[in-house]
C-alpha positions as CSV (number, residue, x, y, z in Angstrom):
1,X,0.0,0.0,0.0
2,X,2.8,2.3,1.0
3,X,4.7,1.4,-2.1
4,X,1.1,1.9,-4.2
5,X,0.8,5.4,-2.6
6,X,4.5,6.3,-3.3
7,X,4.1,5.4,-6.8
8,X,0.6,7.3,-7.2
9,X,2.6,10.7,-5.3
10,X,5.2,10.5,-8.1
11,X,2.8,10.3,-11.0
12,X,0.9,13.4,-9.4
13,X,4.4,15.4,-9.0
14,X,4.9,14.1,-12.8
15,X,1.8,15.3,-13.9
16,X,2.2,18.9,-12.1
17,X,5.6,19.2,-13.2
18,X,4.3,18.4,-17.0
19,X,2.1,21.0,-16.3
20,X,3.8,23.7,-15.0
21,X,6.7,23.1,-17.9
22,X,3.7,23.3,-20.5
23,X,2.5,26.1,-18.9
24,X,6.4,28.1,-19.1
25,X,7.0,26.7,-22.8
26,X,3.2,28.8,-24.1
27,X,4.1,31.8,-22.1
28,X,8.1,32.2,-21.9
29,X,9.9,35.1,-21.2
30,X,9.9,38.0,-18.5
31,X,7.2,37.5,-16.3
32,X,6.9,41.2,-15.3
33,X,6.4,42.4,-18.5
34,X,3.5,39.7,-19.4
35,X,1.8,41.1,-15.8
36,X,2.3,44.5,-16.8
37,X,0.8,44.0,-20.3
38,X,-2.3,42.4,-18.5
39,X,-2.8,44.8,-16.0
40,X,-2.7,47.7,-19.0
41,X,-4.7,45.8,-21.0
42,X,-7.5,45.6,-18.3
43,X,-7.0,49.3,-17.5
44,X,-8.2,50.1,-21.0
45,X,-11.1,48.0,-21.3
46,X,-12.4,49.7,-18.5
47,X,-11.6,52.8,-19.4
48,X,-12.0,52.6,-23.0
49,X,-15.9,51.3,-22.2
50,X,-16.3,54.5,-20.1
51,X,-14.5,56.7,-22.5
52,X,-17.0,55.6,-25.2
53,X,-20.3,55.9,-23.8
54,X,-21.5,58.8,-25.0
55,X,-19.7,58.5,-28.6
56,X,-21.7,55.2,-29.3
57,X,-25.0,56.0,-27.4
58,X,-24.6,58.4,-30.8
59,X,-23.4,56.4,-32.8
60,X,-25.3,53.3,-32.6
61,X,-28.5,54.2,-31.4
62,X,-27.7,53.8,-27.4
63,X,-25.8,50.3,-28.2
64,X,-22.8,51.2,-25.4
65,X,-21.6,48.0,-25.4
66,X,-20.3,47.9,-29.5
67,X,-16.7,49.9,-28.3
68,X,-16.4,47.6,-25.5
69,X,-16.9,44.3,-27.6
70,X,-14.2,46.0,-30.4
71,X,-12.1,46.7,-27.6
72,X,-11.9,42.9,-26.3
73,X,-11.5,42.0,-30.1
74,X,-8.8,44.1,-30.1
75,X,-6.7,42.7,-27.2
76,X,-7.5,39.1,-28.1
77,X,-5.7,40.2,-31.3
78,X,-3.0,41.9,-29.7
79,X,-2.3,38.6,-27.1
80,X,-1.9,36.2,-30.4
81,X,0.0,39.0,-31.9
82,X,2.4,39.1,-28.5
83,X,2.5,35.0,-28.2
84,X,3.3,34.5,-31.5
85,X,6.0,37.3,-32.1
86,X,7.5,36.2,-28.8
87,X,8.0,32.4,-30.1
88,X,9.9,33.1,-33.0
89,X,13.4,33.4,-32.6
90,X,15.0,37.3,-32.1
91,X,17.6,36.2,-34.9
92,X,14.8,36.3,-37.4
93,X,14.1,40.0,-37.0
94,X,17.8,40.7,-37.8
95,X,17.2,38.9,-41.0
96,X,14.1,40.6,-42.4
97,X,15.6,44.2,-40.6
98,X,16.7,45.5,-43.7
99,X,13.9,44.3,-46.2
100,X,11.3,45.9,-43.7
101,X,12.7,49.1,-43.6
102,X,13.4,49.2,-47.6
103,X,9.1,48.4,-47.6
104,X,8.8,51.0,-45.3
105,X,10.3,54.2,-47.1
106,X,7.8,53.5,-50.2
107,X,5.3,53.4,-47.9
108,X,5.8,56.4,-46.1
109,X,6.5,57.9,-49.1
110,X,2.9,56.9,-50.8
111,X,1.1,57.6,-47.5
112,X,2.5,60.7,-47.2
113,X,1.0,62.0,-51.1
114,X,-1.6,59.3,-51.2
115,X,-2.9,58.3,-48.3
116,X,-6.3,58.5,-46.2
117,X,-6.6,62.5,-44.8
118,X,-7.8,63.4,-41.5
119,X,-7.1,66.0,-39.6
120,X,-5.0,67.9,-42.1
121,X,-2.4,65.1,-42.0
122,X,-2.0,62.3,-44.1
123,X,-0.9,59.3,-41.9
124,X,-3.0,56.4,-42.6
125,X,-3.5,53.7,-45.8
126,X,-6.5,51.5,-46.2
127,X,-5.7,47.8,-45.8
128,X,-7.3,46.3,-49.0
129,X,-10.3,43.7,-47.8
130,X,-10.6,44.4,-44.5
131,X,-11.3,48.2,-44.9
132,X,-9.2,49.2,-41.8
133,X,-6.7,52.3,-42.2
134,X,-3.5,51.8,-40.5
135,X,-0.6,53.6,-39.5
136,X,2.6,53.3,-41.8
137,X,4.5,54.8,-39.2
138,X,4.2,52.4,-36.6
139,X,5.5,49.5,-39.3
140,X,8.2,52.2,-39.9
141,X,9.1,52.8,-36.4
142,X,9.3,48.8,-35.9
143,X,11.4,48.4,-39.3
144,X,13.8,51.3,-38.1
145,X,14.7,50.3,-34.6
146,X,15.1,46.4,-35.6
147,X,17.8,47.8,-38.4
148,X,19.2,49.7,-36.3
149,X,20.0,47.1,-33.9
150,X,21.3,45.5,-36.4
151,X,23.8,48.1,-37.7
152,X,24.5,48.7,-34.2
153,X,25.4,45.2,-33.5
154,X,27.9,45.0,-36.8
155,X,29.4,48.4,-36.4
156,X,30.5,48.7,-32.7
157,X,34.5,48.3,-34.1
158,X,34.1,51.8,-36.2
159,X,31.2,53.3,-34.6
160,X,33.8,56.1,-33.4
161,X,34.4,56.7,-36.8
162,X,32.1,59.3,-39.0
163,X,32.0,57.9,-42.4
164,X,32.1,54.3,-41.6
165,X,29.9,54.2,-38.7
166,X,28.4,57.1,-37.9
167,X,26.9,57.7,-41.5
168,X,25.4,54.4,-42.2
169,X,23.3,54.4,-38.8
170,X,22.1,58.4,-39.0
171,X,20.9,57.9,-42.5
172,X,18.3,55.7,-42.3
173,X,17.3,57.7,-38.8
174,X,17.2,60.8,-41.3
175,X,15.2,59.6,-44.2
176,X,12.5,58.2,-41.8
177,X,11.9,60.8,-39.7
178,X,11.7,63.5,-42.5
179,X,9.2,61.4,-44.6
180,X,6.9,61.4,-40.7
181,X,7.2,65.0,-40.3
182,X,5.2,66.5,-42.7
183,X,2.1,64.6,-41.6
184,X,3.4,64.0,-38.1
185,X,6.0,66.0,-36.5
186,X,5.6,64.8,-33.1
187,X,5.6,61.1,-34.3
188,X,9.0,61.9,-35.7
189,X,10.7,63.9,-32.8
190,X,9.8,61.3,-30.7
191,X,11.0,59.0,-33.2
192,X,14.3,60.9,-33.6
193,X,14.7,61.5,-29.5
194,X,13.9,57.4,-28.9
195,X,16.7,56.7,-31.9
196,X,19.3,59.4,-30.5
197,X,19.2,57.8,-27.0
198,X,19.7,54.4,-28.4
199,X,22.8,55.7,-30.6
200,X,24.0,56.8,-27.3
201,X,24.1,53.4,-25.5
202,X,25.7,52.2,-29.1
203,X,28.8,54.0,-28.0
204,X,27.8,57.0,-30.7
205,X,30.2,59.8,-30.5
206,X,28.8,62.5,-28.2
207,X,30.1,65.3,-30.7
208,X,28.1,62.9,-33.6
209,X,25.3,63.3,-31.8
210,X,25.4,67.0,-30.7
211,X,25.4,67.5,-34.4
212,X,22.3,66.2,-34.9
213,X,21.1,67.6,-32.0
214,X,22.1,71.1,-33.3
215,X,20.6,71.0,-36.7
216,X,17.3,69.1,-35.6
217,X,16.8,72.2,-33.5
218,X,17.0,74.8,-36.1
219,X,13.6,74.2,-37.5
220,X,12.2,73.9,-33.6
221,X,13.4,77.1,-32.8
222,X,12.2,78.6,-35.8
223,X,8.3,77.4,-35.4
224,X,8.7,78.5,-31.6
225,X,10.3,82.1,-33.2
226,X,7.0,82.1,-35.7
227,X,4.8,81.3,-33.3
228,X,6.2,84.6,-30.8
229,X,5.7,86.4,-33.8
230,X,2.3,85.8,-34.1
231,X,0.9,86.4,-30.8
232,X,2.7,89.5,-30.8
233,X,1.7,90.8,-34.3
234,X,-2.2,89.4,-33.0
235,X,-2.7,87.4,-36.1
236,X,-4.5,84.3,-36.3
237,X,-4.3,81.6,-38.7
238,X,-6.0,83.2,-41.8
239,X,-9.1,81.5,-43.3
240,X,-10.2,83.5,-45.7
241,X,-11.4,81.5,-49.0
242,X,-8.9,83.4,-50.8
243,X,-6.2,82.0,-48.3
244,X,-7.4,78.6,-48.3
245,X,-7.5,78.3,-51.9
246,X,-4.1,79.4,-52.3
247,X,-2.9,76.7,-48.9
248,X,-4.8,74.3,-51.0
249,X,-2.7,74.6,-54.2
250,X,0.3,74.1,-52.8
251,X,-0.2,71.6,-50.8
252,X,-1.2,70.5,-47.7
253,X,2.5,71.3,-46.1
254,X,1.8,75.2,-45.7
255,X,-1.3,73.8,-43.4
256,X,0.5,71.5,-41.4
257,X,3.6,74.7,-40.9
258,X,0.3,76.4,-39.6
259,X,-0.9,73.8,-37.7
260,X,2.7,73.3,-35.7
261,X,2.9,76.9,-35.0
262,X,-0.4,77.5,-33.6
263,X,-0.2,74.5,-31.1
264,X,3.2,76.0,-30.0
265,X,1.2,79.6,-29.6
266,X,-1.2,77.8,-27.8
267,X,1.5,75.5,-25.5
268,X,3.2,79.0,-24.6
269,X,0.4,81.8,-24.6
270,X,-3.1,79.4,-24.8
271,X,-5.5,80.4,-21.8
272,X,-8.7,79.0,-20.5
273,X,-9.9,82.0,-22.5
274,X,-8.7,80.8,-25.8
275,X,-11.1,80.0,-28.3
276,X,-9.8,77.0,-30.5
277,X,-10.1,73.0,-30.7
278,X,-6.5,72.3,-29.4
279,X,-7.2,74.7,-26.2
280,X,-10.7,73.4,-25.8
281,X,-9.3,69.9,-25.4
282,X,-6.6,70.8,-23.2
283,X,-8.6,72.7,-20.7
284,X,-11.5,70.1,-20.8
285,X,-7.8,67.9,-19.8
286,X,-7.7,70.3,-17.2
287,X,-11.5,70.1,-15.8
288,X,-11.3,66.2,-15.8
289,X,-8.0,66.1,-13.7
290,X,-9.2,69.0,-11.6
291,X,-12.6,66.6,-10.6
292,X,-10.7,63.6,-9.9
293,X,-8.7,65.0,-7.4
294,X,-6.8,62.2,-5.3
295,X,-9.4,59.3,-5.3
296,X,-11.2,59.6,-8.5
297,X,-14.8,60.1,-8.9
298,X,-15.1,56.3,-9.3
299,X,-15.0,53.5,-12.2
300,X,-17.9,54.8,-14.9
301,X,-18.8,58.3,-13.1
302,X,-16.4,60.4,-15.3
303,X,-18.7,63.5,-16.8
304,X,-16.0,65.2,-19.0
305,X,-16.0,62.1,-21.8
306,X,-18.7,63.8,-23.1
307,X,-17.2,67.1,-23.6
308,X,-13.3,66.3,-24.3
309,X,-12.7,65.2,-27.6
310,X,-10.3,61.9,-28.4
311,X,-11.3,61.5,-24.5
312,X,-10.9,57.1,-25.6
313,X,-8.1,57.9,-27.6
314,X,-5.1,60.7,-27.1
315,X,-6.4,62.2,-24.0
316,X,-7.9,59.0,-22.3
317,X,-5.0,59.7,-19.3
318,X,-7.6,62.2,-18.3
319,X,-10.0,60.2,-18.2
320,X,-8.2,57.6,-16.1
321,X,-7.8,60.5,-13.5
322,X,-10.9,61.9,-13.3
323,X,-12.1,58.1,-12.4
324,X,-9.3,56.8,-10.8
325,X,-7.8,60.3,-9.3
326,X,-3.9,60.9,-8.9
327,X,-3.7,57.5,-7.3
328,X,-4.8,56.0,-10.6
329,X,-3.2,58.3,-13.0
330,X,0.3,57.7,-10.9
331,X,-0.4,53.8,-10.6
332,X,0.1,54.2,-14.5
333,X,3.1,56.0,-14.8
334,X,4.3,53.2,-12.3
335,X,3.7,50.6,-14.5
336,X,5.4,52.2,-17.9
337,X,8.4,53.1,-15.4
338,X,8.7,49.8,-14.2
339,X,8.5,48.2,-18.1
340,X,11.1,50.2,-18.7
341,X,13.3,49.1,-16.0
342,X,12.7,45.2,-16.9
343,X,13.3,46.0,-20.9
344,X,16.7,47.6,-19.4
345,X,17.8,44.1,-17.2
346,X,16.9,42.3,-20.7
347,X,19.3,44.3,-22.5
348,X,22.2,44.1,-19.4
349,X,21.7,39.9,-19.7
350,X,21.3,39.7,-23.4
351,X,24.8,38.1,-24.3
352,X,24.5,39.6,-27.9
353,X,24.6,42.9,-29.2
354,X,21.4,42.6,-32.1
355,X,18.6,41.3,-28.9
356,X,20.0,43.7,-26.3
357,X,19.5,46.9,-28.6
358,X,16.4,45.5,-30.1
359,X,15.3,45.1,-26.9
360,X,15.8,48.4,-25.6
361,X,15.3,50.6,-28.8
362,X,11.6,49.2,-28.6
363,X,11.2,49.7,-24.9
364,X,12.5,53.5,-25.6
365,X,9.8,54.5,-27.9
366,X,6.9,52.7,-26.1
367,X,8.0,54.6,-22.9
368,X,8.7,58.3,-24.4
369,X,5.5,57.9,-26.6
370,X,3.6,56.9,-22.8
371,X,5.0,60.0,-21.5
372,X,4.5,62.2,-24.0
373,X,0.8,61.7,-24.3
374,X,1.0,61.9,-20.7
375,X,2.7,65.0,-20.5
376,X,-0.2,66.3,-23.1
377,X,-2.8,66.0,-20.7
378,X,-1.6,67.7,-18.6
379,X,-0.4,70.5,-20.4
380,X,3.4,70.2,-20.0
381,X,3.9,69.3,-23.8
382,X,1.8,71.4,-27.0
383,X,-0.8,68.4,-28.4
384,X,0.7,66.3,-30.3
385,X,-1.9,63.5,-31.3
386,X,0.1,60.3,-30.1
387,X,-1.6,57.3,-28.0
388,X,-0.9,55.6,-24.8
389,X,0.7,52.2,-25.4
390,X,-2.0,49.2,-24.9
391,X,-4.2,51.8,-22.7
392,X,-5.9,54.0,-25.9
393,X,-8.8,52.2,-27.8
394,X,-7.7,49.8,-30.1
395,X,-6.3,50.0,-33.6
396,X,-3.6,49.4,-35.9
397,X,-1.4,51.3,-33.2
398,X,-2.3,48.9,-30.4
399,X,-1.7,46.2,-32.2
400,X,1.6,47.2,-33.6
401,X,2.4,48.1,-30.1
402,X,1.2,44.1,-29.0
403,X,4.0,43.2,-31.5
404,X,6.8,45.5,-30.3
405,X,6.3,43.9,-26.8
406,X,6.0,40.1,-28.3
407,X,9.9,41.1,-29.8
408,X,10.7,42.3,-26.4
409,X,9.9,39.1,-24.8
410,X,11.5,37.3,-27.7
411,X,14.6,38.6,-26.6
412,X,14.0,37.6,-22.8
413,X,12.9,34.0,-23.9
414,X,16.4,33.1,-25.2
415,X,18.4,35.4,-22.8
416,X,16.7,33.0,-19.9
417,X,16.7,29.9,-22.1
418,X,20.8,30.6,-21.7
419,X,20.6,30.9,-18.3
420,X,18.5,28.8,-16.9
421,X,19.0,24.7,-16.5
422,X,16.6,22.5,-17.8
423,X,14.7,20.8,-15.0
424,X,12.3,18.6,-16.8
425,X,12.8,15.4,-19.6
426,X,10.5,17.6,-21.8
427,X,12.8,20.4,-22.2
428,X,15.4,18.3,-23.3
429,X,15.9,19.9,-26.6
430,X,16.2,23.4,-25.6
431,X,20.0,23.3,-25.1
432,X,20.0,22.6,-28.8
433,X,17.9,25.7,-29.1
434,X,20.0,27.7,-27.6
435,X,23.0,26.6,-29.6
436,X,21.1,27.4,-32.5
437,X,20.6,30.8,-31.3
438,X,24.1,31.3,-30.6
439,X,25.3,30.1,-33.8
440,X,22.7,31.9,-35.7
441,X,24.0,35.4,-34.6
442,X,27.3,34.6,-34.3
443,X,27.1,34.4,-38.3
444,X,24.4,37.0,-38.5
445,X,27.0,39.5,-36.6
């Protein structure tokens, strides 16, 4: 009997041990990161549901729940998107680096003259079939920082040098950011800050990178000169037919030059007076943060969604105040601090150069882009029309977003693959895996 039970104790631990190795082999990598994605995740399916009340009680007839059902749709997409990207092997994205950012220039390039027009901006195409726009930025961001790792990772012998390693990893930088600008400027200075601070860690020269610094300020200092000018001249932005007619024939750039000057009017001089869209939205920022106060006025109870514009969308950090109070709003900076700081032990463990600043050039721009839509709300940066990562309502952007974090976690997969022993028969193989990674960029590198 003893013997019986013994035998019966061991085929439970078996059994368990199975489990728990199943368990590790579907959802591998850091664990931190896979809570954090959860917790955000449920933050904005409440939120997003709350945010959206009052747009689809118009919308669809009082039918509230239609945003919350896209929104679960949505993150169901974006976990497959995450476990899938964080199976496949980090070497891969080395490989395909280069012929994802050569797709992404024409793309830019046709989305910038081509593509779908909203808000004076061209920034989105129309996937064929299944009629959703998307964001060629966001495949460009991707593209850039997964080549960039990879010239990183080949050039750190000359990457002192100007011509032979400076050049080649500034260039593509360059030609990405200036085919963004026109349509979204603070897409691409967030872009170009993410990619500078990356170069940085890449043992960049610091005079390399003062010089870009330098001459990316030139045209910064010259809207914030234009829009002083302005306010002191007291001229608005003229729309006069004769003065759109003439913005219209050439070109949609002199509207966007307008646009970026009057939200940098607005940033320095705008007023709870001022009468304009960008200033409306900011001060409604303002009314929802000022009736949250510490607590929040609960889960649901927020009254501003139906007065602040893009309230599910670019200012939804309001919203999570005014329900959630400070406490809430802080509780989120938390977590994007704290992503940041495990994407940063990933790229201090990763043994290779191509994972570690893969790892870390994606964790840069999900963090700056948190903080500057953050900073937006409450009126510490001029608008700039960028999302919170996995907290706005879903789109091509979340789900992009899902993909850059599934990367992330590839990287951690293999870095603890390498570290850790194999405890169960099962796992047997995954020394040969790691070999395999090894080898692979060994000869990638």
């Amino acid at each position: 009997m003893a013997a019986t039970a013994e035998i019966e104790t061991g085929e439970e631990r078996i059994k368990t041990s199975r489990w728990k190795g199943g368990l590790d082999q579907h959802a591998r990598g850091d664990k931190v990161i896979w809570a954090l994605v959860v917790l955000l995740t449920l933050v904005s399916l409440l939120t997003v549901y709350s945010a959206t009340g009052s747009l689809a009680y118009k919308k669809y007839k009082g039918n509230t729940e239609v945003y919350l059902f896209k929104q679960v749709i949505f993150i169901l997409l974006g976990f497959a998107v995450v476990y899938f990207a964080h199976r496949v092997n980090y070497t891969i994205y080395s490989k395909v680096a280069r012929i994802l950012f050569i797709l992404s220039i024409p793309l830019l390039a046709y989305t910038l003259f081509f593509g779908v027009k909203m808000n004076e901006g061209s920034r989105w195409i129309r996937v064929p079939l299944i009629n959703m726009t998307m964001q060629t930025s966001d495949l460009a961001k991707l593209a850039l920082f997964m080549y960039l790792a990879r010239l990183l990772s080949r050039k750190q012998q000359v990457i002192k040098n100007f011509k032979k390693g400076f050049l080649p990893v500034i260039l593509p930088i360059g030609i990405t950011c200036l085919l963004i600008a026109p349509a979204n400027l603070s897409t691409a200075l967030l872009l170009g800050a993410s990619c500078m601070m990356l170069l940085f860690i890449g043992r960049v020269s610091v005079k390399h990178l003062l010089l870009v610094a330098g001459v990316a300020l030139i045209p910064l200092i010259m809207l914030v000169m234009a829009a002083v000018v302005r306010h002191k001249s007291g001229k608005d932005i003229d729309t006069t037919e004769a003065t759109l007619a003439v913005k219209k024939a050439t070109g949609g750039l002199t509207t966007r030059v307008d646009t970026w000057i009057g939200r940098v009017e607005n940033f320095i001089y705008g007023g709870k007076e001022a009468d304009n869209d960008e200033m409306y939205q900011v001060n409604q920022a303002k009314i929802a943060i000022a009736k949250g106060g510490f607590v929040g006025v609960g889960p649901g109870n927020s009254t501003t969604r139906d007065y602040l514009p893009q309230a599910y969308n670019d200012f939804i950090f309001a919203i999570i105040i005014e329900e959630y109070g400070l406490i809430g709003g802080a509780f989120i900076l938390f977590i994007y601090i704290v992503f940041l700081y495990r994407c940063i032990r990933i790229f201090k463990r990763c043994p290779f150069a191509f994972g570690a600043f893969l790892a870390l050039g994606l964790s840069f721009t999900l963090a700056i882009q948190a903080v500057a839509n953050m900073a937006v709300t409450v009126n510490l940066f001029p608008v700039t029309g960028v999302t919170l990562p996995l907290v706005s309502m879903g789109g091509s952007s979340f789900l992009f977003t899902c993909l850059a974090i599934g990367i992330i976690l590839s990287v951690s997969r293999n870095v603890e693959s390498m570290e850790q022993p194999q405890l169960v028969t099962e796992e047997a193989e995954e020394p040969a895996e790691v070999v395999e990674v090894a080898i692979a960029e060994k000869t990638d590198e």
